[in-house]
N, C-alpha and C positions, 0 to 999 in steps of 0.2 A: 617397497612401496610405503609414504607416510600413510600414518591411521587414516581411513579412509574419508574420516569428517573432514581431514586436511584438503582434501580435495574437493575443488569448487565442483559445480554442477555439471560443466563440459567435459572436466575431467573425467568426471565417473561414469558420465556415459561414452567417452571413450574406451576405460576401460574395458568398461562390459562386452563393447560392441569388440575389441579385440580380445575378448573373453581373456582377461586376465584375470577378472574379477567376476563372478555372478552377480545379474540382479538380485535373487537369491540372497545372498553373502552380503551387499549393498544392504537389504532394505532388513536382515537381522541386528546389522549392527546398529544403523537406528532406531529400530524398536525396545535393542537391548539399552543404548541412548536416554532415549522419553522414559523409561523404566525407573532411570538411575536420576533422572533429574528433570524431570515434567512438573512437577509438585513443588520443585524448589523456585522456576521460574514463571511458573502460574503458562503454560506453554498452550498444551492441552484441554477438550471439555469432554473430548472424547477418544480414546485410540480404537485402534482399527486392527488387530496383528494380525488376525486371522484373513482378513480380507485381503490386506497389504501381501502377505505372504503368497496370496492365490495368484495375485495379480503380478507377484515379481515370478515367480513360478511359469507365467502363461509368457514372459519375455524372454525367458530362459528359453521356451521351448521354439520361440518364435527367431531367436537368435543360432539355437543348435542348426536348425531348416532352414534357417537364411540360406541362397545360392549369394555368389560375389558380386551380382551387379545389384541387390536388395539394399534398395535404401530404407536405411531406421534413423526416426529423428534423433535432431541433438542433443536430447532428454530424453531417448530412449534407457528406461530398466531407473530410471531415476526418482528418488520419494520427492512425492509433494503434495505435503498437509494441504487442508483447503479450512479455510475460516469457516467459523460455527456460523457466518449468516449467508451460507453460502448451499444451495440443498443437493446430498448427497444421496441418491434413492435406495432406502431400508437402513440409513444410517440415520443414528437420534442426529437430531438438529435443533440446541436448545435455545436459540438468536440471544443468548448470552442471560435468559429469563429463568427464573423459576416457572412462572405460567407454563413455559413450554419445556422442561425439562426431560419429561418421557414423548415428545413427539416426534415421529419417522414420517417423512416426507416421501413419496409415492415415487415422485419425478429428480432430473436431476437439473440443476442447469447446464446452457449448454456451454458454460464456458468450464464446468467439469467433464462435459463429454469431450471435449477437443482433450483435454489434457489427455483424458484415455486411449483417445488414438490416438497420440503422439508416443504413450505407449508407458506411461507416466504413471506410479506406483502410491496411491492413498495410504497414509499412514495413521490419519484420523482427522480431526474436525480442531482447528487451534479456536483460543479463546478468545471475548469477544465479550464488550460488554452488554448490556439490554439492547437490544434493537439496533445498536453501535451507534447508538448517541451520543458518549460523551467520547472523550480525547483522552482518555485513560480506564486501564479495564481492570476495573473492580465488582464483579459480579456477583448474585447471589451462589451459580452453580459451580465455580471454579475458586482454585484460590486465587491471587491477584497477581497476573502480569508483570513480574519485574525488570526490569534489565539487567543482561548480567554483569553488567560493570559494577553493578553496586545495587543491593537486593535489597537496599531498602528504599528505591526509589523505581518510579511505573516506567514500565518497559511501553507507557502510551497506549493510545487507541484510536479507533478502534481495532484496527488489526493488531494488537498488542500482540496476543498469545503465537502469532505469526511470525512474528519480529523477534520474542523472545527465543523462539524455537530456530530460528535460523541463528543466531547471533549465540547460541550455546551450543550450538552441535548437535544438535537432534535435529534436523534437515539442512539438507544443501538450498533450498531457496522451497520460499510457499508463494499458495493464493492468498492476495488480502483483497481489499474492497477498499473506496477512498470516498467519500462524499464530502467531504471537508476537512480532507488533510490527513484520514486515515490511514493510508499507507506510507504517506511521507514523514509525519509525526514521529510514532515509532521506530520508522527507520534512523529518525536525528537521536533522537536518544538513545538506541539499540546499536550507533556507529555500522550500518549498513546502508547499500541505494535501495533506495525506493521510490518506483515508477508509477505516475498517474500515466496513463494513455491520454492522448484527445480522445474526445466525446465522440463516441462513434465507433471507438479503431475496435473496442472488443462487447463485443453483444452482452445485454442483460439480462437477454429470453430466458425463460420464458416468465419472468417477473418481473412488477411494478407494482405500483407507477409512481412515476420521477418527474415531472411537465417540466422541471427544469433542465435536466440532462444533470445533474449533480455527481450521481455515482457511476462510479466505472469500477472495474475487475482492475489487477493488475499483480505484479508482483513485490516481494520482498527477497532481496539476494543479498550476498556478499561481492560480486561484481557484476561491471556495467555489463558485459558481454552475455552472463547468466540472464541478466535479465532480457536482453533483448533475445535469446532466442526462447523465454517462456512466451514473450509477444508476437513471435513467430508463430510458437504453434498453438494460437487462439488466438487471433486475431481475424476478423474479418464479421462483417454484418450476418444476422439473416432474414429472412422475408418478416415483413414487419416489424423490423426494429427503425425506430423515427430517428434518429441520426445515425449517417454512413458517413467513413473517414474514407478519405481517396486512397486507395491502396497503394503499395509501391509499386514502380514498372517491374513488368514481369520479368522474372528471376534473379531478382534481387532480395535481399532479405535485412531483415532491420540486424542481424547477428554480423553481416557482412561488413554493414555499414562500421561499424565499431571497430573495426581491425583498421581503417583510415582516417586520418587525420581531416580537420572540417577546413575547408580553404580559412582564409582571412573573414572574420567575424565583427557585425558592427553589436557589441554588447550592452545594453543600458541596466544601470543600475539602482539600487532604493533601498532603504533600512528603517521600513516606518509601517505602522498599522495601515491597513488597509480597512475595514469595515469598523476599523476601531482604532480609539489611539493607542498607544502602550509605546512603554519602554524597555529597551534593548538592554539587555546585560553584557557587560566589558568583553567577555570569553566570547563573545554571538558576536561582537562586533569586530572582536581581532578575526574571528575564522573568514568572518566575509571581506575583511578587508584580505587576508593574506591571498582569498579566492581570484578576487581584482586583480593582486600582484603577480599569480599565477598566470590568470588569462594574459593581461597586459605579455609576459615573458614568453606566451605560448605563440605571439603575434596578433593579438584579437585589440582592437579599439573597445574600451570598456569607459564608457560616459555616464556619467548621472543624470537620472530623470526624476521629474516628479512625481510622486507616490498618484496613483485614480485618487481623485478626491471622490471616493463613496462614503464616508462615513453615513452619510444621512441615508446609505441604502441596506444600516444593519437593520433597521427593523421588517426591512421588506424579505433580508433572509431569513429573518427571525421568523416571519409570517411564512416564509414555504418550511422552515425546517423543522417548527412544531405542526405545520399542517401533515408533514409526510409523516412526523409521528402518530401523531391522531389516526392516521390513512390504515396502520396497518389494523390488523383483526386480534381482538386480545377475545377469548370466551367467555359467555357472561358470566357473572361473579366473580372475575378474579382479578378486576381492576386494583383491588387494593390490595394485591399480592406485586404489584409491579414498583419496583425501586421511584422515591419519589420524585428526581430529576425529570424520567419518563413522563409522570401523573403529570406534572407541571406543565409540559411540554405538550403531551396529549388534550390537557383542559384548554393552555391558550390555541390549540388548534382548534379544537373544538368552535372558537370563537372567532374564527375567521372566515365571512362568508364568503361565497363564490367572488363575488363583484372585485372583494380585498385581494384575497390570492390571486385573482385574476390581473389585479392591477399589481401585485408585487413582481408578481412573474414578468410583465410586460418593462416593468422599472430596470429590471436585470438584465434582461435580453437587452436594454438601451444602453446599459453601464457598459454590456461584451462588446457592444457596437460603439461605441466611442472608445474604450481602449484599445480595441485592434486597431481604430483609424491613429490613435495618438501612436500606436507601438509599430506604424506600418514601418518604419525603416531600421528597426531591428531586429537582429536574425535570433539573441535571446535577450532575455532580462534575469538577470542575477540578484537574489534575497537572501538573507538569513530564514533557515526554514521557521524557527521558534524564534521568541524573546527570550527565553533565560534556557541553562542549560535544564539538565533532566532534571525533575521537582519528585519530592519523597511521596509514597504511598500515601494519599488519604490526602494529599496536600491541597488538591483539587475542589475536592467533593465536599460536598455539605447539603448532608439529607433535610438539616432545619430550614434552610434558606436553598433552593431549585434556583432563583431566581442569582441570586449571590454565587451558585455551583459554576452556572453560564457563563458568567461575565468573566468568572477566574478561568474558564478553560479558553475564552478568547485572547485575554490576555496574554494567554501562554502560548496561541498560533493564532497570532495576530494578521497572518498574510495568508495562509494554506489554501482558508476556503472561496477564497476570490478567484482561484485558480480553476474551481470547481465550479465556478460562475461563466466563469468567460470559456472554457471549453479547452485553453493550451495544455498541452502536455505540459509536464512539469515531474521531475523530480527530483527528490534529495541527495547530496552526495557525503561520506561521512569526510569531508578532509579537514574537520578541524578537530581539536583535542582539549577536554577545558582542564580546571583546577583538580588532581585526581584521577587524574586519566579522563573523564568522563567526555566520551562524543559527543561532538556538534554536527548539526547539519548545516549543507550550504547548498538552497533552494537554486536551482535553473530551471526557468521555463521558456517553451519554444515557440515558434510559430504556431499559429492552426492548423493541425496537423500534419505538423514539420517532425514527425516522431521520429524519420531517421536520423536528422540533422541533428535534433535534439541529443541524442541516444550518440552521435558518432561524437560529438565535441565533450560529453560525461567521460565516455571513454578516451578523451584526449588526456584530460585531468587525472585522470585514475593512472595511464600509461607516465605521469610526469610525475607524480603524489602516490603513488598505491598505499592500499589500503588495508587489504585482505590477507595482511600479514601479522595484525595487530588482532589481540585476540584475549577473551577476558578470561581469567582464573577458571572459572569450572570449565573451558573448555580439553 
């Protein structure tokens, strides 16, 4: 058998399940993993061994007592970190803060509890910056996020430490979160897929609030197939969550979808800011062009459209995305313990009364509804996920100017968070390679949730381009 990291996520729960391999045996070696190199790629904010090992231990015993007609999911005995803004119940959860450094969360979410029944082994908490507002994760409680293709530059955010962690061998595929590009960011730079859901497909109980539907759960893998059956097993509404995705007919599954090829596709496509102007770097524009010539080869109609003309609706995100900052609960006195991008973001929320957010929200929800009717006769639309490839630590931020920090992380996912506007699925896929080896992503997104469709034509390109062969030094 190769080293076990070699193996993707279905793999190893195959093996397990035909017990060649213990979960057990599984979830030491990435412990022993994160040990040897958590610290190097900023991965980690918090490990788990002790827990992780109970919980591979409880699979073991649950596999030994299996009779042969026991079904155990496709992630059964399998590690999967879950992001620091993510609540794990009696595990610290620091949302990437000093403020909340030492705090343990009572409850858990429920999209950590599906993963537990599915049967799915915690290995600890990955990193994350403040509150996962910016698009790169430099925090005060962790060291910073890198990629591992080259460590001196952010493995992104907010799921950075997510990204990192799969993308060096210390898990087969994690939980991240996405509200503006967070999953898919990191996964361009990190040379992994990474999946937004549509709005809806995965619950965000029992926490809020969101009035725009912005953020969703989702994953970070090494292949499309990996990820579509972590969407499997958490996926689905529950009693009062305000948006429901239409589920698949029954017994079908989004993992299945993948192993088939998507009929004849009409594809429209764009290489331009959306909320914002910016420019494309050479390497961003070969990977998406080479994607066109791919799909075009695969048999898919791939046409240019015009970019949404939203610009004029960055300030109306601006206004929900420091209001959700402002929204959450910091304890008194310790405001000016919080990184100053956050203060910035928090003060101009502060400053937006009901009537404003009430009218930004209402601007957005009109932008979703004129781009579906423009996008009705394509099954996807195809972007570069970023403007330039992966940018160096520190390249981002700028504690002196908040306002100067923002505008540098737009211009560097220029397209991501429109995606997070209008409600499509959407994910990144790694097929491009820039100067250096360094990954590129190349952004598809689907219909309204069209997640299988989505998910089966990702795995077309991966079956024609693979991917998960390529692999960086410290692996």
């Amino acid at each position: 058998m190769s080293d076990l990291h070699d193996l993707t996520a279905l793999e190893q729960a195959g093996a397990i399940r035909r017990r060649e391999v213990s979960a057990t045996e599984v979830t030491e070696h990435y412990l022993r993993r994160a040990e040897a190199h958590s610290d190097i790629v900023g991965a980690f904010t918090t490990r788990t061994p002790d827990l992780a090992l109970a919980q591979a231990k409880e699979a073991d015993e649950r596999i030994a007592a299996a009779g042969p007609d026991e079904e155990l999911g496709p992630l059964f005995g399998v590690c999967v970190p879950v992001k620091d803004l993510t609540a794990v119940a009696g595990v610290r959860m620091t949302l990437g803060s000093a403020v909340f450094a030492e705090f343990v969360p009572q409850i858990s979410a429920v999209v950590v509890e599906k993963l537990r029944r599915a049967g799915t082994v915690m290995t600890g908490k990955t990193n994350t910056p403040e509150f996962g507002l910016p698009c790169y994760t430099e925090p005060d409680v962790a060291p910073p996020a890198r990629t591992p293709w080259d460590l001196t530059r952010t493995a992104g955010g907010s799921s950075g430490g997510a990204a990192a962690a799969v993308a060096a061998g210390l898990a087969p595929i994690a939980l991240g979160s996405d509200g503006g590009g967070s999953i898919r960011i990191p996964a361009s730079v990190c040379g992994l897929v990474g999946y937004k859901p549509s709005r809806g497909r995965i619950s965000n109980a029992p926490f809020g609030p969101d009035p725009v539907g912005l953020v969703t759960h989702g994953p970070l893998a090494r292949t499309v197939a990996d990820a579509a059956a972590f969407v499997d097993a958490v996926a689905g509404p529950v009693p009062g969550d305000p948006w429901w995705a239409a589920p698949l007919p029954p017994g079908e599954t989004f993992r299945a979808r993948t192993a088939v090829d998507p009929p004849r596709l009409r594809i429209g496509r764009f290489a331009a800011g959306v909320l914002v102007e910016a420019e494309f770097h050479p390497d961003v524009l070969a990977a998406w062009e080479q994607a066109t010539t791919l799909l075009t080869e695969l048999g898919h109609e791939v046409v240019d459209v015009e970019p949404p003309a939203a610009a004029q609706h960055h300030a109306h995100f601006l206004d929900v995305w420091s209001s959700l900052a402002a929204s959450g609960p910091v304890p008194p006195g310790t405001e000016e313990r919080l990184r100053p991008l956050t203060r910035w973001l928090r003060e101009r929320g502060r400053s937006v009364d009901a009537p404003r957010l009430l009218g930004a929200i209402g601007e957005l929800q009109g932008l979703a509804r004129t781009t579906a009717r423009a996008w009705a006769g394509f099954d996807a639309i195809l972007t570069p996920t970023l403007a330039t490839p992966p940018v160096r630590i520190g390249e981002l931020r700028n504690d002196e100017d908040p306002a100067a920090d923002f505008a540098a992380q737009f211009a560097f996912t220029p397209i991501t968070s429109f995606f997070n506007l209008t409600g499509h699925p959407a994910v990144s896929l790694p097929l491009g390679v820039g100067e250096g080896g360094l990954p590129l992503g190349v952004m598809l997104a689907g219909r309204p949730a069209g997640d299988g469709d989505l998910l089966a034509l990702a795995a077309q390109l991966e079956r024609a381009a693979p991917w998960a062969h390529r692999r960086p030094e410290i692996w």
